[in-house]
C-alpha positions, 0 to 999 in steps of 0.5 A: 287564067288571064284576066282582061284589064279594066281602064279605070278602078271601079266601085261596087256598092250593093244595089239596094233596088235590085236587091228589093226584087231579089228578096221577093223571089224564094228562087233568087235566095238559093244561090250559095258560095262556100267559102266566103273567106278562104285564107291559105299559104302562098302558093296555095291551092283551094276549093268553091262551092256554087249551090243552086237549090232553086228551082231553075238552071243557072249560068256562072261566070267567074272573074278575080279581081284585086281589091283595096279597103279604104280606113272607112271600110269601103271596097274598091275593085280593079282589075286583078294585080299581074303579080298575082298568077290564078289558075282556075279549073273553068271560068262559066259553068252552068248549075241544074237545080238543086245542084253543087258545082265545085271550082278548083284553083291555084294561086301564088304572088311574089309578095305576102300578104296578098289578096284577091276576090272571085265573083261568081255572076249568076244569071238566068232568072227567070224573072225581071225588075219593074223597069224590064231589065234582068237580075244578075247576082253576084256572089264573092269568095275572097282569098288571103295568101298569107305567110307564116308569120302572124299579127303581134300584140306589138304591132296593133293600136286603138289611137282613139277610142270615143264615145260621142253621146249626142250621136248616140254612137262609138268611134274607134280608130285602129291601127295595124302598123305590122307587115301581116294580115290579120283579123278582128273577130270580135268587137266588143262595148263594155258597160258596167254590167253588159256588153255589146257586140259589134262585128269583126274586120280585117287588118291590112298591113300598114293601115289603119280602120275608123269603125262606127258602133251606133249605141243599142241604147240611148246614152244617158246616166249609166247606160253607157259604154266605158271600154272597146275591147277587140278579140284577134287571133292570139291576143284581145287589146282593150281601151277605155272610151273617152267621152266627147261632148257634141259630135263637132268635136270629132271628126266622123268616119269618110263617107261612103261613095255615092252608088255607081248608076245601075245599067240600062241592061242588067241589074245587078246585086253583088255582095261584099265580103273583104 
């Protein structure tokens, strides 16, 4: 599949407004991509699955594009890199409802690890927003081409582990400092006699990931975390939280990126899986 080039990179933040107009029709959370994630070898062959469970016949149009995630955690879209050859079974489509359509597709790049994302644009609803303009709904389906190798214990390390008590938060600096992909699965703030958990993340090759854990509980006498503990695939790596006096000490995680201006055409709601 040949993809057109885009002139500029772009970000995709979820519209919250859309997003509003969305949750308020039973229609609109019918729309399903199995699987989010998918990671095979290279070259690889896949599958996705669109379910319509609405109620009304919608429109699909797929579109890979390549991705980068930024220490903060942000996605930024560009068009999808040369290197990567996608072969895709169709490119739109049109779902009845209460009905599955299935895509297939092949992939291979020169390099691994390598990645990329297909979104699945749904349109057709059969409502608008208060300003008049339609409802698309973008849905992702990310894909890894990995190699054999896999993450080592080796290549992984928390370079800081803090516990800012006048944020009421945790902050964690992590580095992949290994040439393969791997996961977090877990995220774990040990108390005394408790856990909190936090959500996962993916591990690039040669970065580094800042996560903020905001604190369940206000953190004061002993109610407070003195462990981050990370569950990978093979192997979990832990370290002791120091505790940082007032929030100046420390330097906070990049902000995210203002939201790109919502057209005067279409709204849109997209969803982001890396």
């Amino acid at each position: 599949m040949k993809t057109k080039k885009k002139s500029s990179t772009t970000s995709f933040p979820l519209l919250a407004g859309a997003l509003c107009i969305l949750l308020s029709s039973q229609s609109a959370l019918a729309q399903t991509v199995r699987p989010l994630i998918n990671e095979l070898g290279n070259p690889a062959k896949g599958r996705v699955e669109y379910v319509n469970d609405g109620l009304t016949p919608l429109n699909v149009v797929l579109e890979a594009r390549s991705f980068t995630v930024s220490e903060s955690g942000e996605i930024t879209y560009r068009p999808l890199d040369p290197d990567i050859r996608l072969k895709l079974s169709t490119t739109s489509f049109r779902i009845q409802p209460q009905q599955t359509y299935y895509v297939f597709y092949e992939a291979t790049s020169p390099k691994s690890p390598s990645w990329f994302v297909i979104y699945a644009a749904f349109s057709g609803f059969p409502f608008r927003t208060a300003q008049g303009m339609n409802v698309r709904l973008e849905l992702p389906h990310t894909v890894y081409l990995l190699p054999k190798g896999t993450l080592e214990r080796t290549d992984v390390l928390i370079s800081r582990a803090e516990l800012i008590p006048s944020a009421n938060k945790a902050v964690v600096e992590v580095e992949n400092r290994g040439d393969n992909f791997g996961r977090v699965f877990e995220t774990d703030l040990v108390y005394t006699k408790r856990k909190q958990e936090a959500p996962g993340f993916p591990m690039f090759p040669h970065s580094k990931r800042i996560i903020e854990i905001p604190l369940a509980e206000k953190a004061e006498g002993e109610n407070v975390p003195v462990e981050i503990t990370l569950q990978l695939q093979k192997f979990k790596i832990e370290r002791k939280l120091q505790r940082v006096k007032t929030s100046e000490d420390v330097t906070s995680a990049a902000a995210p990126a203002q939201p790109s201006p919502v057209s005067t055409a279409t709204a849109q709601v997209k969803e982001r899986v890396p």
